[in-house]
C-alpha positions in Angstrom: 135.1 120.6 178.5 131.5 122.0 177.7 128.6 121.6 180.2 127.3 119.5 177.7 129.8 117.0 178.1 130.1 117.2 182.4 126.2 116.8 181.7 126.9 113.5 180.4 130.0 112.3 182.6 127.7 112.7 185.2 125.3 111.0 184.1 126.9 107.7 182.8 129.0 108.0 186.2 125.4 107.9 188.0 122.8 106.2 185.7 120.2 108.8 186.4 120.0 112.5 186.0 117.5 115.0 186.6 117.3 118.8 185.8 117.7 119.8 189.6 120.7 117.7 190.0 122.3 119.2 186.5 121.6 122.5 188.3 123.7 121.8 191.8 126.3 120.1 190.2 127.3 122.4 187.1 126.0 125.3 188.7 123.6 126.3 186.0 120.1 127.8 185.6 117.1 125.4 185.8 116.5 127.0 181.9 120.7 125.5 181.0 120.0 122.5 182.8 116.5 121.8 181.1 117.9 122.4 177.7 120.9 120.0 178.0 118.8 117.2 179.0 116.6 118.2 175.6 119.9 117.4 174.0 120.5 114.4 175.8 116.7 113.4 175.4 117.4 114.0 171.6 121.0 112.5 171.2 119.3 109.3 172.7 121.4 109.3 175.4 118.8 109.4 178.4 115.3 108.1 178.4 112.0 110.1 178.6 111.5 111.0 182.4 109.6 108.9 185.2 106.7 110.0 187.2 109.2 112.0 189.6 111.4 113.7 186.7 114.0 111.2 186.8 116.2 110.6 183.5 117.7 107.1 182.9 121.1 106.2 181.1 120.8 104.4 178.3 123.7 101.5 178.2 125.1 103.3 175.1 128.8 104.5 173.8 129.3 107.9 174.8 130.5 110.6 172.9 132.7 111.8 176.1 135.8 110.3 176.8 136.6 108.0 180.2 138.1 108.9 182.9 
């Protein structure tokens, strides 16, 4: 499984992602972390960020498989 796709286990799991949290969990660089949510952002999987850099879910079909 890519980072990609933990990326967005995690955040379906959690409704909300951030770049900081992308970095703790996956163990990535804040530059990996940023560009996977630019792919999320752009896959339409997340919304644009809040005021505090929080990343909602959007109540979509993801590409990733269940648990």
């Amino acid at each position: 499984m890519t980072n990609y796709e933990k990326a967005i286990r995690i955040a379906k799991e959690d409704g909300k992602v951030c770049i900081s949290y992308l970095q703790r969990r996956l163990c990535l660089s804040y530059y990996e972390a940023g560009q996977i949510i630019d792919r999320m952002k752009e896959d339409g999987y997340i919304s644009d960020k809040n005021k505090i850099g929080i990343y909602f879910v959007f109540n979509v079909c993801m590409s990733v498989d269940d648990p």
